[in-house]
C-alpha positions in Angstrom: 109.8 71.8 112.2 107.3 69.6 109.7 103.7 71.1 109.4 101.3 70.4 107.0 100.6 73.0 104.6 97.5 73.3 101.7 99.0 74.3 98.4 95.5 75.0 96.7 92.0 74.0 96.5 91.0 70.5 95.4 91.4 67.1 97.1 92.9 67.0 100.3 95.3 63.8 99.2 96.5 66.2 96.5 96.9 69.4 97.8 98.0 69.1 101.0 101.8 68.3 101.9 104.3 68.1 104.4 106.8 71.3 104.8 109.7 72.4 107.0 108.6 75.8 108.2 110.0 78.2 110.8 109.1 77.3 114.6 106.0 79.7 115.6 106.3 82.6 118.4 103.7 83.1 120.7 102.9 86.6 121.0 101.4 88.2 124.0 98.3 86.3 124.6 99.3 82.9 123.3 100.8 79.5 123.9 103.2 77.9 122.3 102.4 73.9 122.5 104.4 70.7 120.8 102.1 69.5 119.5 100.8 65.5 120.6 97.6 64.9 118.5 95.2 66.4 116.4 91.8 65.7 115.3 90.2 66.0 111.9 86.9 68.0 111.4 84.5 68.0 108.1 85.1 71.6 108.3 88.7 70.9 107.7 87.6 69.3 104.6 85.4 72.4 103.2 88.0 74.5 103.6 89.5 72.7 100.6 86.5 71.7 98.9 82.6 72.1 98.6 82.3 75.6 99.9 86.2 76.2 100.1 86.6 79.1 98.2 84.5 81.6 100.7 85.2 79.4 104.1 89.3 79.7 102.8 89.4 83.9 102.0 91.4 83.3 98.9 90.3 82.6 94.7 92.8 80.1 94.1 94.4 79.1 97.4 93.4 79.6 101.0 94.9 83.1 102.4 96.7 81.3 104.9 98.3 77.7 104.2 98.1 76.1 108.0 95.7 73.5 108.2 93.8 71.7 111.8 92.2 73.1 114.6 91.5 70.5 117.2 94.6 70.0 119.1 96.5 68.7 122.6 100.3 68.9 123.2 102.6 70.4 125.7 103.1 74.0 126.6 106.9 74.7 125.3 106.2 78.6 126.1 104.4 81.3 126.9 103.5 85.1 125.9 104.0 88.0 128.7 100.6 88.6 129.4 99.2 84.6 129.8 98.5 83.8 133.2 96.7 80.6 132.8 99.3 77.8 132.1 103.1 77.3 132.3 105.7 75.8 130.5 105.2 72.0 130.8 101.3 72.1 131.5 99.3 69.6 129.1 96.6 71.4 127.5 93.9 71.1 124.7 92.1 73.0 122.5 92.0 74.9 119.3 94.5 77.0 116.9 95.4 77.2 113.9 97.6 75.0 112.4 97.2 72.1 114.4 98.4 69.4 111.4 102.0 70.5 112.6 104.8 69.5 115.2 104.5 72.9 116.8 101.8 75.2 117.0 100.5 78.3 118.8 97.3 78.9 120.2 95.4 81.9 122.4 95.4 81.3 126.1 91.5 81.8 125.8 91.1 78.7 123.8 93.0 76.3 125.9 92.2 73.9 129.3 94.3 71.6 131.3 94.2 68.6 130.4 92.6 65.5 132.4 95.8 63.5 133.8 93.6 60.5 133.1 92.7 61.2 129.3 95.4 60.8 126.6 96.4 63.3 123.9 94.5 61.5 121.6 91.2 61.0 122.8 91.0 65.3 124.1 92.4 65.9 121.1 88.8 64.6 119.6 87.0 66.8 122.0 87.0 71.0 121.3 84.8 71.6 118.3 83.0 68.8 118.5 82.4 68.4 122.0 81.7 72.0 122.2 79.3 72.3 119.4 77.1 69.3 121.4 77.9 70.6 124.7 76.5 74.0 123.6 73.8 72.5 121.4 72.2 70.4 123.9 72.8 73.0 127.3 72.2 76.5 125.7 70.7 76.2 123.0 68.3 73.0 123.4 68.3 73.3 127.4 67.7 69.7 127.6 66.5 68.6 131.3 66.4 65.0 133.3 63.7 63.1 132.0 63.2 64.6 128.7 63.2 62.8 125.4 65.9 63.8 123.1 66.5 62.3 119.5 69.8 62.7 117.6 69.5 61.8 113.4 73.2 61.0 112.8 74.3 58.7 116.3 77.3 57.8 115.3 79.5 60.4 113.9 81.9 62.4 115.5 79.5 64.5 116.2 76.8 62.5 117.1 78.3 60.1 119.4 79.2 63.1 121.5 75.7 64.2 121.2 74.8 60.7 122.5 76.8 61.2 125.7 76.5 64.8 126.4 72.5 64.5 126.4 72.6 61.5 128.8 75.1 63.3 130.9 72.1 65.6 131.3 69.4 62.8 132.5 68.0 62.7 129.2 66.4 59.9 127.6 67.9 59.7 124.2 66.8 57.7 120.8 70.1 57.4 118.5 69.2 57.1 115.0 71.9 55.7 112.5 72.3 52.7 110.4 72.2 48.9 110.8 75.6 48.5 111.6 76.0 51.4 114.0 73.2 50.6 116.6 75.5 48.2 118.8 77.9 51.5 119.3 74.6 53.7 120.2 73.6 51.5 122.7 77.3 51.1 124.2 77.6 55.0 124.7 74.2 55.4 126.3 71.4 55.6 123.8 68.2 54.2 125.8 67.1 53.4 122.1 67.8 53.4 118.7 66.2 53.8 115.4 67.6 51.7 112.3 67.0 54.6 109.3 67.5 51.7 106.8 64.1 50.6 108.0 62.3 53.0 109.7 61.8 57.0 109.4 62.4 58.6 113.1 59.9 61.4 111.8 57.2 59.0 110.7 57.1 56.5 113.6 54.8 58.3 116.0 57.3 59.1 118.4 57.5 62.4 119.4 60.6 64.3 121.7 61.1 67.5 123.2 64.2 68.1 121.2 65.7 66.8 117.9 69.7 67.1 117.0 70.0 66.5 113.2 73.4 66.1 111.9 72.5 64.6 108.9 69.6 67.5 107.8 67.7 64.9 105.3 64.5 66.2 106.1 61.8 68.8 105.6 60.7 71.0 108.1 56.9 69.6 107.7 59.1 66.3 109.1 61.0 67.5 111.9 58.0 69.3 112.9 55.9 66.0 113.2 58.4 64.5 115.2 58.2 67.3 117.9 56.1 67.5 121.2 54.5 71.1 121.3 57.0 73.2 122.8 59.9 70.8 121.2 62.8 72.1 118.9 65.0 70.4 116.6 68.6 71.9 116.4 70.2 71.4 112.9 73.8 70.7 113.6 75.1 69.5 110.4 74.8 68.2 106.9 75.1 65.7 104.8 75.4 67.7 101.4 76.8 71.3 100.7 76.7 73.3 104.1 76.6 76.6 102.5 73.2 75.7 101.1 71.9 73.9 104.2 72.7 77.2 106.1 70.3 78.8 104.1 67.6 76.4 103.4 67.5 76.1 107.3 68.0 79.2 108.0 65.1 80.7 105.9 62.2 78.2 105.8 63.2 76.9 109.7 61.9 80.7 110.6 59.0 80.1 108.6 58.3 76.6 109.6 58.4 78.4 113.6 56.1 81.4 112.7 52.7 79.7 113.8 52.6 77.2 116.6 55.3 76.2 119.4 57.5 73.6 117.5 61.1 75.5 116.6 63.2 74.8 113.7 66.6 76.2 114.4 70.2 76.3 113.1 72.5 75.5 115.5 75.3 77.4 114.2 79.5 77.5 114.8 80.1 76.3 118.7 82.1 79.4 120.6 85.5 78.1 121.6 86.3 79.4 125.4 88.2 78.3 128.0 85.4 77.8 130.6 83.4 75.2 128.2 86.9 73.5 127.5 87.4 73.2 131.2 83.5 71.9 131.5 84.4 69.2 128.9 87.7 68.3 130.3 85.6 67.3 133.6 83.6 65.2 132.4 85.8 63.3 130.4 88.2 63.0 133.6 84.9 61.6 135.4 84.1 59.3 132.3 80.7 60.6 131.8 81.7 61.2 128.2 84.4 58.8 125.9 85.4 59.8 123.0 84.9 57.6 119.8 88.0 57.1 118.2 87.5 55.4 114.6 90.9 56.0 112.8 94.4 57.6 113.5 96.9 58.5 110.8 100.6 60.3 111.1 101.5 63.7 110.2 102.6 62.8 107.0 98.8 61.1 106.2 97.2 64.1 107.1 95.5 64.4 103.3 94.3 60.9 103.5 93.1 62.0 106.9 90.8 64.2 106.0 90.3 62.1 102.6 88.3 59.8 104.7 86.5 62.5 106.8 85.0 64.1 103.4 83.0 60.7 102.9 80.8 61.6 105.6 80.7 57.8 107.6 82.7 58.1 109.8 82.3 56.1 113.0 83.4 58.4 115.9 86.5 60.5 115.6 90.1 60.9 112.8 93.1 61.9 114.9 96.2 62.8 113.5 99.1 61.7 116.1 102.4 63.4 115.9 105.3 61.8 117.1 
């Protein structure tokens, strides 16, 4: 079978090729899937550069070659202790090595998929979805009626954000640039905020809870921007994680010591099945779309994730396998 394999650390159009490798086993608890489609994350990216060399175990090259994580396909087989699906079921969720034509994944990381959604657009779904599903319910414990702004609208990220707040009853300001504001209002932003032109932390508006993906501001800011009791959730960055981790982390606790504002890092979402299966529901009920921006083949996996690393995207990358 072809799979795409990362040869080193560097650029992704460099260093990441297409292979014939051995067709995977699934051992006890896993599945093995043909693989339809694929989505691209920024953490995909970081494992090659940036921070690569800690996220990928290994000095020179990662410890283990396989590359994607987001994935849908078929089930082509199944280990002796899964129980959930069956050979022929159409599934999504995460594994390792999901840049490949075959790939197997743990039973606990897998849903059915919605006979109404396509491969590609639940392929877009499992990290992303689940790091704004579990941002905005556990974490930010959003409620109808509250006002909720996310910094970074319309990324992959943030355009699930979007959807996944209003699914709630949320009132939601999407903040993003000029020529993103048309797609904030089309997914369910109630307003938007044109950063080009105005500062969301300097406008006098105030919300119970803040998503930044974008982490451009100081904690003096986000708190300003808070109604007492408010938190803003830091999902993501737009420079070097690694440091954003622990800029957040550290002054975000001291910026919450005194007062009831909370700065807080929102941390790497917990794939499970019963979030997957949450997600899959309301995409089959269309109360959340995903934004698909570009799709590449298998072989254009490094250029992929090429475009991912500069950081504007609109919506989601999917890799489609045929």
């Amino acid at each position: 079978m072809k799979a795409i394999l990362s040869e080193g650390y560097g650029p992704p159009e460099r260093v990441l090729h297409l292979r014939d490798v051995e067709k995977p086993l699934p051992r006890e608890s896993e599945v093995l899937l043909k693989v339809h489609a694929a989505s691209v994350n920024i953490a995909n990216y970081y494992m090659m550069t940036g921070v690569s060399h800690i996220m990928g175990g290994g000095i020179i090259r990662s410890k283990d070659p396989r590359v994607g994580s987001d994935v849908a396909g078929r089930v082509e087989a199944v280990g002796e202790s899964v129980t959930r699906f069956r050979t022929g079921d159409e599934v999504f969720g995460t594994c390792l090595g999901a840049f490949a034509e075959y790939a197997v994944a743990r039973e606990i990381r897998l849903a059915q998929k919605p006979a109404n959604v396509s491969f590609e657009e639940v392929s877009a779904v499992p990290v992303a979805g689940l790091t704004t599903l579990q941002c905005v319910r556990d974490k930010g414990r959003v409620r109808a009626g509250q006002q909720v702004a996310m910094n970074g609208a319309s990324g992959g990220v943030g355009t699930f954000l979007v959807q996944i707040a209003k699914s709630f009853g949320a009132k939601v300001t999407g903040v993003c640039s000029t020529r993103n504001l048309e797609q904030a209002r089309s997914i369910g932003a109630d307003d938007v905020v044109d950063y080009s032109k105005e500062d969301f932390t300097r406008n006098g508006r105030t919300y119970d809870l803040t998503c930044d993906i974008v982490a451009n501001r100081s904690v003096s800011d986000y708190k300003r921007a808070l109604r007492p009791g408010g938190m803003c959730l830091i999902v993501g960055f737009a420079r070097n994680p690694l440091v954003g981790v622990i800029k957040f982390t550290i002054l975000g606790k001291l910026g919450s010591v005194t007062g009831t504002k909370r700065i807080k890092f929102m941390g790497i979402a917990k794939i499970n099945h019963d979030d997957l299966n949450f997600m899959g529901e309301l995409l089959a009920a269309g109360k959340i779309k995903p934004m698909i921006e570009k799709r590449y083949g298998l072989s254009e996996a490094g250029l992929a994730l090429q475009y991912i690393g500069g950081k504007h995207t609109r919506g989601r990358v999917i890799i489609t396998i045929s």
